[in-house]
N, C-alpha and C positions, 0 to 999 in steps of 0.2 A: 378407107381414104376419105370419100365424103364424110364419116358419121366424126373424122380428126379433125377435121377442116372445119364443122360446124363447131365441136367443142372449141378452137382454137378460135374463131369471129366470139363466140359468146365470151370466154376469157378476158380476151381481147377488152370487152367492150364494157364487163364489169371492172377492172383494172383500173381503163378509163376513168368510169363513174364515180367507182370507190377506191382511187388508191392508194389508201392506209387498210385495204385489206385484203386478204388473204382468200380466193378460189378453192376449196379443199374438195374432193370426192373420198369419202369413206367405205370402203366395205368390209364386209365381213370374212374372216382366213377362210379355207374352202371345209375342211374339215374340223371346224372348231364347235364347241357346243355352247357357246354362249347365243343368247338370242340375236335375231337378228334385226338391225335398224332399220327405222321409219322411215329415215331424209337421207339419203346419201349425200347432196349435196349442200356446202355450209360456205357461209359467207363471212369470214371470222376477221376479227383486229388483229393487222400485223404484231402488235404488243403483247397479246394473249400469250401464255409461257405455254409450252406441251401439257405440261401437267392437268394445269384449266382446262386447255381441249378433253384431256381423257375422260375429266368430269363428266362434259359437257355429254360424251358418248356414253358412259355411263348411266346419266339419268334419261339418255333418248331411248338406250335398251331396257331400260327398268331392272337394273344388275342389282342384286341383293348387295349388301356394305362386305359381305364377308367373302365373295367372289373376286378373284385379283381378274387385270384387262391389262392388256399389250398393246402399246399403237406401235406399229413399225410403218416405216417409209424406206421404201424398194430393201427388204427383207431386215432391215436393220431399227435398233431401237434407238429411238433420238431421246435427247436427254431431257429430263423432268424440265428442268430450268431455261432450255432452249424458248426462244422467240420466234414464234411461229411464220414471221416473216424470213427470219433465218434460216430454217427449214426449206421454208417456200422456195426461196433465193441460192440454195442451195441443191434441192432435188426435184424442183420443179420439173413437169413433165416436156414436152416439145409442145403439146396441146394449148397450156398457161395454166394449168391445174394442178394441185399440191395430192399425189394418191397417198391416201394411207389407208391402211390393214388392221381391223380389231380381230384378238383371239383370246382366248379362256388360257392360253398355252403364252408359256417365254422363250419359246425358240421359233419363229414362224414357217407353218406345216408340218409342224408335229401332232399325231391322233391322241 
């Protein structure tokens, strides 16, 4: 409860500051074998399409070019083309944070 409450004042307060953009937390699927990220947490432009974001997780995990990557948001895959504001606006947490989920895998939680 406390640890929702702080993410929800900090949200909150980057929103404020920056808001043309976007809160996102990243992590990694539970059983997936791609490496695991540096930053979980990104401070991205609502403009950014999804696709750009995958990039972005891409070169944070140092993913070979020939390794495919998944972002899904609460188990499903958003579209390349989407606006990541729209995303945000759409599956935002209760918190004020956008979660997504990288896997080596196209169905999320699969070994």
């Amino acid at each position: 409860m406390c640890y929702s409450y702080t993410r929800q004042k900090e949200s909150s307060r980057i929103r404020e500051k920056y808001p043309d953009r976007v809160p996102v937390i990243v992590e990694k699927a539970g059983k997936s074998d791609v490496p695991d990220i540096d930053k979980k947490k990104y401070l991205v432009p609502g403009d950014l399409i999804v696709g750009q974001f995958v990039y972005v997780v891409r070169k944070r995990i140092k993913l070979s070019p020939e390794k495919a990557i998944f972002i899904f948001v609460k188990n499903t895959l958003p579209p390349n083309a989407s606006l990541m504001s729209a995303i945000y606006e759409e599956h935002k947490d209760e918190d004020g944070f956008l979660y997504m989920t990288y896997s080596g895998e196209s169905t999320f939680g699969s070994a």
